[in-house]
C-alpha positions as CSV (number, residue, x, y, z in Angstrom):
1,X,238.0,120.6,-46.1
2,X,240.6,123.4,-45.4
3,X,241.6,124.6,-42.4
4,X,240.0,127.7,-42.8
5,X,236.8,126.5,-43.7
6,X,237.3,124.2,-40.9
7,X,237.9,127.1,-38.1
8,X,235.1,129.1,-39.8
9,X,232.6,125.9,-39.1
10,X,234.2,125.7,-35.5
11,X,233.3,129.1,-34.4
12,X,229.7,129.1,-35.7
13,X,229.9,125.6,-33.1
14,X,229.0,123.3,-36.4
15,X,229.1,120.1,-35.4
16,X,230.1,118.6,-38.5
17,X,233.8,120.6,-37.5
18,X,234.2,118.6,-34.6
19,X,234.3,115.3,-36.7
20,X,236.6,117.3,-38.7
21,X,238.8,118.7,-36.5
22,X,238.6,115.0,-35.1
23,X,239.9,113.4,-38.1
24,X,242.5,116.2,-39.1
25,X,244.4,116.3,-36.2
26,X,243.8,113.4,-33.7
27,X,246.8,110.9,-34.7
28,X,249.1,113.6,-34.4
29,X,248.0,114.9,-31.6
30,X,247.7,111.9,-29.9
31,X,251.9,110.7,-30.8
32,X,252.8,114.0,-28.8
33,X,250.6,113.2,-26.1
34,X,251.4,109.8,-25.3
35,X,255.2,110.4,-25.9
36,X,254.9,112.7,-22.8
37,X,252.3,110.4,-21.1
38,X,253.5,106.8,-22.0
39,X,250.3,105.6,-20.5
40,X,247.7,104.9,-24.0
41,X,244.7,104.9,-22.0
42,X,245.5,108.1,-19.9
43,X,246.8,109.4,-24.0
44,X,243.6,108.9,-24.9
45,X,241.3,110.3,-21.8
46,X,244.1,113.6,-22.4
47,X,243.2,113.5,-26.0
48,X,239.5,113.9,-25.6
49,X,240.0,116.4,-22.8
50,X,242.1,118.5,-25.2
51,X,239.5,118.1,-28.1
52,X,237.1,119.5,-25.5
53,X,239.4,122.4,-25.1
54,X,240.1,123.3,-28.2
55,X,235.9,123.4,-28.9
56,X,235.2,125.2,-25.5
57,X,238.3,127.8,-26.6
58,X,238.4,128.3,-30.0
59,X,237.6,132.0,-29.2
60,X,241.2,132.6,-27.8
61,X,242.6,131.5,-31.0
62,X,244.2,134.4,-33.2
63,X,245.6,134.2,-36.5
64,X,247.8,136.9,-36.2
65,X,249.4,135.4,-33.3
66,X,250.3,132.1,-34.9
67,X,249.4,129.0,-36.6
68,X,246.6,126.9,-35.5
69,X,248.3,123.5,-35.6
70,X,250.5,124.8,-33.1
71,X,247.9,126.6,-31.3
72,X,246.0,122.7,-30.6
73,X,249.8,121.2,-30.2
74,X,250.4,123.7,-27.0
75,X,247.1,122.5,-25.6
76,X,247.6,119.1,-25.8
77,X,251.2,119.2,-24.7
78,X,250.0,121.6,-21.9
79,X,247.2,119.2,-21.3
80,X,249.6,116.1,-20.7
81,X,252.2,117.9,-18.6
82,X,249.0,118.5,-16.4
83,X,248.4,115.2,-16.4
84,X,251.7,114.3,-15.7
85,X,251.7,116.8,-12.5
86,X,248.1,116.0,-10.9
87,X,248.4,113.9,-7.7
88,X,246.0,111.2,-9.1
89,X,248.4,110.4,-11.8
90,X,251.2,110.4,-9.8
91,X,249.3,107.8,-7.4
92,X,248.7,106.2,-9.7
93,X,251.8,105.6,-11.2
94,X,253.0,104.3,-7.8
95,X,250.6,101.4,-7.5
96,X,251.9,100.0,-10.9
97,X,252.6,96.4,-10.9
98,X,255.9,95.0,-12.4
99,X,254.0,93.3,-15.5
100,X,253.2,96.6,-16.2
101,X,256.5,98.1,-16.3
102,X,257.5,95.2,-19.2
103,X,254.2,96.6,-20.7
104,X,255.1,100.0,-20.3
105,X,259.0,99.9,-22.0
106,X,257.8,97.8,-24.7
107,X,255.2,100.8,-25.5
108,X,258.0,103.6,-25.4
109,X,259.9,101.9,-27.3
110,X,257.0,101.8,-30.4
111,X,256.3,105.2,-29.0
112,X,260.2,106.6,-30.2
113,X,259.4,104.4,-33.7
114,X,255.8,106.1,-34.2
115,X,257.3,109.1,-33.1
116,X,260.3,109.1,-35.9
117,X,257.6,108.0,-38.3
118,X,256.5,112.2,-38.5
119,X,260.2,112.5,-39.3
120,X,260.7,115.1,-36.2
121,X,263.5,113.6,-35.1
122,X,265.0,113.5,-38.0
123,X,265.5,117.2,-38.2
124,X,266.1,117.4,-34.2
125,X,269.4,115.1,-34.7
126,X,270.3,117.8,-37.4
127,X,270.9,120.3,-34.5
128,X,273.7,120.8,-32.0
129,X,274.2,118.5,-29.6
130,X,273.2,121.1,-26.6
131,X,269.8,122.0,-29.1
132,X,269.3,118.2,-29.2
133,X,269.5,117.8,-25.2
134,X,267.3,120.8,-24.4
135,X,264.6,120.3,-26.8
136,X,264.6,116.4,-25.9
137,X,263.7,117.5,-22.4
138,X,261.4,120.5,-23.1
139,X,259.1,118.9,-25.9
140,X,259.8,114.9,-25.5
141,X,259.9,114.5,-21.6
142,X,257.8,117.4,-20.9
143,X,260.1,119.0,-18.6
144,X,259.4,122.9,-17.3
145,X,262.4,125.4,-18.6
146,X,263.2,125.7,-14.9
147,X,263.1,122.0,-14.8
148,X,265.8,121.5,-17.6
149,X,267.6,124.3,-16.0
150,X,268.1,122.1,-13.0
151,X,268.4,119.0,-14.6
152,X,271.3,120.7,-17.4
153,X,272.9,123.0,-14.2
154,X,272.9,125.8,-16.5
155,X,271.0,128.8,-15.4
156,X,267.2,129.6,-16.7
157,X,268.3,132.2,-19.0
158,X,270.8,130.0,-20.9
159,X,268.1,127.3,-21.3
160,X,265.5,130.0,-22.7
161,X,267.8,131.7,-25.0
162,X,269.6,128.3,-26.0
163,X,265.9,127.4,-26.9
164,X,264.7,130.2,-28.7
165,X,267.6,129.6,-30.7
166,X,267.8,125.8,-31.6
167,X,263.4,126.1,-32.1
168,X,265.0,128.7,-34.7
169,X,267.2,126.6,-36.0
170,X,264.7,123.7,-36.8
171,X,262.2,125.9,-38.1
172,X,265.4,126.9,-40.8
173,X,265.7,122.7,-41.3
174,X,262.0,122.7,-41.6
175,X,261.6,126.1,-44.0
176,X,259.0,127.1,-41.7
């Protein structure tokens, strides 16, 4: 099925899309989302939520204003940096036993491996070192542009316009 006749099926709420749209786009998805995460079972509770979204919001979706993989990858990356933020997570996070923290670097570290295996990061280490730093803590840790600003000392303007220019850059490595 292509993706038009996918988002066709998806607002006329056809079931049948769903599995679809499932199957399509779930093991991406879900790489991005548990990069940011690092927790597989709260990936996978943030991947149905953002499923749900997507469903529930398909009517805010415009071709015109871009691409509709991208569209679903803003929601789930949105999605997890909510996560990330809520107070329940955070508690959570801070009741963690120390097996769990073995547990947890030996998943990162098959997270970066998974992660290289959609070849991303090959075309990130393509860019300028500066590119390389901002977009490592804008898409990979999650981090707000005022966040990176802070983190980089550089003021927010820098970081926006040095970001708009290196996501210009890869899409020119990508021939997007």
């Amino acid at each position: 099925m292509s993706q038009e006749e996918l988002l066709v099926l998806i607002y006329k709420k056809d079931e049948r899309a769903f599995t679809h749209l499932y199957d399509m786009y779930s093991k991406s998805l879900f790489s991005v989302i548990n990069v940011l995460v690092k927790n597989r079972e709260e990936a996978e509770d943030v991947l149905q939520d953002v499923f749900v979204k997507i469903w529930k919001n398909i009517d805010s979706y415009h071709e015109s204003k871009g691409r509709f993989y991208t569209w679903i990858l803003n929601i789930a990356r949105n999605t997890s940096i909510d996560k990330l933020r809520s107070k329940n997570f955070n508690n959570s996070q801070k009741n963690l036993s120390t097996d769990n923290f073995v547990n947890h670097f030996e998943d990162s570290s098959k997270l970066v491996d998974k992660m290289d295996t959609i070849g991303l990061q090959d075309f990130v280490k393509r860019l300028k070192p500066k590119c390389i730093q901002i977009i490592d803590l804008l898409f990979f840790k999650g981090y707000t542009q005022q966040e990176a600003s802070d983190e980089l000392a550089i003021p927010l303007g820098t970081v926006k316009t040095q970001n708009r220019n290196c996501i210009n850059d890869l899409r020119n490595y990508l021939k997007v």
